[in-house]
N, C-alpha and C positions, 0 to 999 in steps of 0.2 A: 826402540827399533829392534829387530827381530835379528839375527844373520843368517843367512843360506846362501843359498848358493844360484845362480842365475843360469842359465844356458842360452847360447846366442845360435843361430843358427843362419848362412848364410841368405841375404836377399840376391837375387838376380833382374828384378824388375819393381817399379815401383810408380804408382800413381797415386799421390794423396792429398786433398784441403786439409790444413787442420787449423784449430784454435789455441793459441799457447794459453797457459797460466797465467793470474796476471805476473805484470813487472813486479823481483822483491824489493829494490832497491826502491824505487821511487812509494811504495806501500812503507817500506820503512819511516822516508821522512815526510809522507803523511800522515802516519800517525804522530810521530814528534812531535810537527810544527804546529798539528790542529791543538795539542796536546796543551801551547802556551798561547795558543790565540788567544783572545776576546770570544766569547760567543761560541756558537754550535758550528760543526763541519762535519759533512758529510762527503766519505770516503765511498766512492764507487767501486766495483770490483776491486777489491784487495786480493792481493797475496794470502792465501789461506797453507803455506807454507811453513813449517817450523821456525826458520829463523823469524819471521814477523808477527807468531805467532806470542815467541819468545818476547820481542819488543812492544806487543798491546801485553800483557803479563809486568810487564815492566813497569809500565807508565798507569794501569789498575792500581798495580802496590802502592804509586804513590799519590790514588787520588783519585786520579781521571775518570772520570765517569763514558763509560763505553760502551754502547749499546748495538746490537745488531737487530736492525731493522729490514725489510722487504726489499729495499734500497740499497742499502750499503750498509755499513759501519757509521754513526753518527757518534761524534765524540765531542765530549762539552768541554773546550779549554777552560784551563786555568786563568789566562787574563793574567793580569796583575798580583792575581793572589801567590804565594808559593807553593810547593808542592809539601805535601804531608810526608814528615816522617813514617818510610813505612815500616813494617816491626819485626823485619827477620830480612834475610842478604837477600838482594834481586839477583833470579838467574839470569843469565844471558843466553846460555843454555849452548852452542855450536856457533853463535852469533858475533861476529865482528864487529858490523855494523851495528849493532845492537847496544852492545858494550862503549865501543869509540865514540860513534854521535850521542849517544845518550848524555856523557861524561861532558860533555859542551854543555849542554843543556844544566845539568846538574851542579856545574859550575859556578853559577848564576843564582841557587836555589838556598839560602841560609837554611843545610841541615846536613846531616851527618848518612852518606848513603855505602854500604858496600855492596859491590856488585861482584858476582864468578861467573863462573859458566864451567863448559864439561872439561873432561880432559884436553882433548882438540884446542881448546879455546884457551887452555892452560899453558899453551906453549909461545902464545903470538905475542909480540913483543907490544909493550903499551907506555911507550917511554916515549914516543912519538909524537902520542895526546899529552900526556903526562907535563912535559917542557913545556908547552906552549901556554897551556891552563893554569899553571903553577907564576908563571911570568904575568899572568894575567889576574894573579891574585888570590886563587882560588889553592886550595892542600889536597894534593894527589899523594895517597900514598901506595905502595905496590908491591906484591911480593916477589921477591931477587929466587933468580930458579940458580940451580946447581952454577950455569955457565954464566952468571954474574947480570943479566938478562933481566926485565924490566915485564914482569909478566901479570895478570890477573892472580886472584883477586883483589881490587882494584879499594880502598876507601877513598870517597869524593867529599870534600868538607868544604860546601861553595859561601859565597857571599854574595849579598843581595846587589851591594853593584860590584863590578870587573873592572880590571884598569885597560882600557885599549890599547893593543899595540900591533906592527905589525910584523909580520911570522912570514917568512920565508924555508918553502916545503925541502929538506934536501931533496927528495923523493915524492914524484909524484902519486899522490892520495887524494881520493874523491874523501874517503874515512875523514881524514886526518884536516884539511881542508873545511867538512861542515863541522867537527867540531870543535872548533878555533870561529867558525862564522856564527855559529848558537852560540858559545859563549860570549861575542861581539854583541850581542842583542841583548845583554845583558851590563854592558860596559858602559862609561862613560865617555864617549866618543868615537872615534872611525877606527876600526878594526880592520886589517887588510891584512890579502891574504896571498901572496904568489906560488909559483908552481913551476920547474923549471920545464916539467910539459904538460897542456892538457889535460885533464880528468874527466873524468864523467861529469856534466853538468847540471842534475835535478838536484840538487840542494840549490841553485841560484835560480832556476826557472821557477819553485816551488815556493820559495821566498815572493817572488815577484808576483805568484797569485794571492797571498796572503797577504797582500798590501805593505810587503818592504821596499823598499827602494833599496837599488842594490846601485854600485858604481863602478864599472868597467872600464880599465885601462888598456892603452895599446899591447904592454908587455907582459900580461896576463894575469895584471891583480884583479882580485875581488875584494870588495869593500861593504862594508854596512855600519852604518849611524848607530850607536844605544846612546842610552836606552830605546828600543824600536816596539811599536804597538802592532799587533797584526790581528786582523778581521779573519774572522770564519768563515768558512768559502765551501764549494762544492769542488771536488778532486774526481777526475775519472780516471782509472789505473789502467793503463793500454798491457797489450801483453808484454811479454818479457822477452826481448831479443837475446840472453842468456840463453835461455830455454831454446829458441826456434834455431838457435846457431846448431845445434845437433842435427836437428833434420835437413837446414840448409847443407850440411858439410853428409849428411848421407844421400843426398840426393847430386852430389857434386860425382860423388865415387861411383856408383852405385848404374849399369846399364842401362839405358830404355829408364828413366827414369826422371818424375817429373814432380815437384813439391812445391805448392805455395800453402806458407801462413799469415794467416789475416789476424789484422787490428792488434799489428805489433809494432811494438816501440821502435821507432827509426832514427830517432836521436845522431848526432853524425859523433858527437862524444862516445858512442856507446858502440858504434857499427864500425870499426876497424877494421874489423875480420872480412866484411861485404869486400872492404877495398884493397884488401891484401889478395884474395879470392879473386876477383878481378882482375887483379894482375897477374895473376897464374891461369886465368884461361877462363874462368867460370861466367858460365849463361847464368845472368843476375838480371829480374826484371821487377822493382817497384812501380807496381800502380795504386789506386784511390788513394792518393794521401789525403791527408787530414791531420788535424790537432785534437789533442783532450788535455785539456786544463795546462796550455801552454808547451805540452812535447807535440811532436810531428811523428804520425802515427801512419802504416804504410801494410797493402800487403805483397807479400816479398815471392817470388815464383824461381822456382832454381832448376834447370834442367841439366842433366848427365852431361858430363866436360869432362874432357881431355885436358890435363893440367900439368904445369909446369913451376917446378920449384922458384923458388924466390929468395930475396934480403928482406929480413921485417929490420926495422931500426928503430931505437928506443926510445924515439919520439911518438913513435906507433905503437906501443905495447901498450899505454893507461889506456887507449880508446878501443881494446882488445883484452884487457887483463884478463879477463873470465874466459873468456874462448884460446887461447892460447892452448891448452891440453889437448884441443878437439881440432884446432889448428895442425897439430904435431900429425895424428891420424891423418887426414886429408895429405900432408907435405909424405907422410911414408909412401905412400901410392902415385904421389906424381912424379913426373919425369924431371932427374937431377935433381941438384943440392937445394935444400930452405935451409938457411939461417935464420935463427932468431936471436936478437940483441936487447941488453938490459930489460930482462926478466926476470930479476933477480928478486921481485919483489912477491913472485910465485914458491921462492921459498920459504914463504911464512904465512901460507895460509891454511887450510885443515891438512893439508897435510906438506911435505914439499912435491911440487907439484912438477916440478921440472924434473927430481929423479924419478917418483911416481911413475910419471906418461911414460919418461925412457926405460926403467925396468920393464914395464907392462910390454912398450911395443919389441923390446928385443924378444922378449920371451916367443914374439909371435913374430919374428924373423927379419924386424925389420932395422934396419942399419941407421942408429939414432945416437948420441952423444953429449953428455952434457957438457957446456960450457962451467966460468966463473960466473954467469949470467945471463943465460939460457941455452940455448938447443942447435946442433950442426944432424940436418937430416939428411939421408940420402937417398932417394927414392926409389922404390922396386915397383913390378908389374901387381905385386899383392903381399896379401898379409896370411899368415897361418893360423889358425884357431889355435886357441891355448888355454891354461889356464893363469889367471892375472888376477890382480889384486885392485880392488877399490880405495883400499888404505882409507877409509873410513870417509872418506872426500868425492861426496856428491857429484862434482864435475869429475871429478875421472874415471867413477861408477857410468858417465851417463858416456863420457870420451870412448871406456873402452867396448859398452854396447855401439856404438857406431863403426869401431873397428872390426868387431865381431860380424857385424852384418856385412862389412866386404870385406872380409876373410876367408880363407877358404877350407871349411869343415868345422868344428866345433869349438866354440869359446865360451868358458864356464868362470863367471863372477863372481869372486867371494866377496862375503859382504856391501848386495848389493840396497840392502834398503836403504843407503843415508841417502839416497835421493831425495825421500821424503823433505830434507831439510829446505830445497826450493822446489820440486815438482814431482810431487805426490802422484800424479798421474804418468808418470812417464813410463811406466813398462804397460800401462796399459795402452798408451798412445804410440809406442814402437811397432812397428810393423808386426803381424802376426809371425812372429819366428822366435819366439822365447820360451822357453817354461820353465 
């Protein structure tokens, strides 16, 4: 990726359909899961985004046979066989997800795997996975950074069966969650998995099209039988409500102004943000719903609202983690105080992400604070143009072009191509007001 520099330039009115990219999250664990099936699977619209780009790279090295077809992605599992020693380190490349769930999986595989990724990905703590797999049989080893810290590059030394047990998340993690539930598909008997709030849920719906039985309790375990066999299916990848949360939250700010995006993911694990939004005042209107390969798929219309600060609480933050940056934007411009609670898990992602958004938005006038664990906002009539920083982190690249468009006068982006890593398209798809 290249750096320069972006220029934002104020919107005052806005009227747009659009179509997001697809989902990267759920393109992630279609490619995994097709990866151990039985048989052939055919991924529909994929994430053609770097991080998942990063994870068919991965699962290539060690085998898989992945072909791009007129269709989709068609990807021959492995089944029963294991995966092949491959012959040099797998990247991960900026990939979390990538790295985490793969490390379930690998788990499970008698052979000898190291995996890294870039700088960014150098820093995120992997002692998480690490416990849970190691308990389960399998030799994590990791390299210790300066601050004693449990980081990438990552060697995975799995065995063919896992001992099952069951794992309680301090921290809620969609990551950390599937994989603890792949390496259960691996194990000899019931793997469960708790969470003290909520997660994202396409690793357990995408399970359930691949022919696993999954087992759901009141208090939020998940569970899965191994050794577990899974069929090769057809997967259709709806768009990505990461992604459309940008335009939803500019269309919230933003005058005269009216935005729906079609055939995106509406998952209620995933849509936090809609219902915090909501409660601050925003014109939210889902219609067609539908499903694709087991999520509930919607298109979402948002028109200019007069908004009013809020309490997020930290039962609400996993069903929001991604969007919380673009959150902060939106709470600088409405009227009185946002809190945000136990987000503290935003400081260990590409970049930290909570001082990130607050350096950027004070830079541009707006009265914002970090907590031990997220963010105390206080809302103005507007934001100033400025110059702000990406810090090499895709969502606050995309956060601070959404502040920049209601802003008032010029805001200039350094380093804004990490976008690339989940939506390649998105300076083209931002309203015309950049160069």
């Amino acid at each position: 990726m290249s750096d320069s520099v972006r220029e934002i330039h104020p919107i005052t009115s806005l009227d747009m359909t659009l179509s997001m990219p697809p989902d990267k999250s759920i393109t992630h664990r279609a490619y995994m899961i097709a990866s151990i099936a039985q048989g052939k699977s055919l991924i529909e619209n994929p994430s053609l985004g770097m991080d998942c780009t990063s994870t068919r790279a991965c699962l290539a090295a060690l085998g898989v046979h992945i072909e791009d077809t007129e269709t989709g992605v068609v990807i021959t599992g492995r089944g029963g066989q294991c995966f092949v020693q491959p012959d040099s380190v797998l990247d991960a490349g900026n990939s979390g997800s990538t790295i985490r769930m793969l490390s379930g999986i690998l788990a499970g595989q008698p052979i000898e795997v190291k995996i890294d990724g870039d700088a960014s990905l150098r820093k995120r703590p992997m002692k998480r996975i690490a416990d849970p797999l190691r308990l389960m049989g399998a030799d994590v080893i990791a390299h210790t950074d300066p601050k004693g810290s449990m980081v990438c590059p990552l060697i995975v030394r799995g065995r063919e069966r896992l001992k099952a047990i069951t794992w309680e998340l301090p921290v809620a993690s969609a990551q950390v969650k599937t994989a603890v539930l792949f390496a259960g598909l691996h194990a000899e008997g019931r793997t469960a998995v708790r969470e003290p709030y909520r997660s994202r849920d396409h690793t357990e719906r995408m399970l359930e099209i691949f022919s696993c039985p999954l087992e759901r309790t009141a208090d939020g375990t998940i569970a899965v039988n191994g050794p577990a066999e899974l069929a090769g299916t057809t997967v259709r990848v709806p768009g990505d409500f990461s992604s459309a949360s940008f335009f939803i939250a500019l269309a919230c700010m933003i005058p005269n102004a009216e935005i729906t995006v079609q055939d995106v993911g509406i998952n209620q694990s995933r849509t936090g943000l809609l219902n915090v939004l909501r409660r601050m005042g925003a014109k939210i209107r889902i219609s067609n719903r539908r499903i694709y390969s087991n999520e509930p798929v919607g298109d979402i219309t948002v028109i200019s609202s007069s908004l009013t600060g809020t309490v997020v609480e930290a039962d609400e933050v996993p069903c929001m983690i991604d969007e919380v940056p673009v959150l902060a934007v939106v709470a600088a411009t409405a009227n009185g105080k946002t809190v945000i609670r136990g987000a503290g898990e935003l400081m260990h992602k590409e970049s930290n992400r909570l001082t990130a958004i607050a350096e950027n938005l004070r830079s541009m006038n707006a009265r914002i604070t970090c907590t031990n664990d997220g963010l105390v906002i206080d809302g103005s009539d507007h934001l100033t143009g400025a110059e702000v920083d990406s810090f090499h982190d895709h969502r606050i690249a995309m956060a601070m072009a959404i502040a920049g468009s209601a802003a008032a006068g010029i805001t200039r982006i350094n380093n804004p191509s990490c976008v690339e890593i989940s939506f390649p398209d998105f300076w083209e798809m931002l309203p015309m007001n950049t160069s």
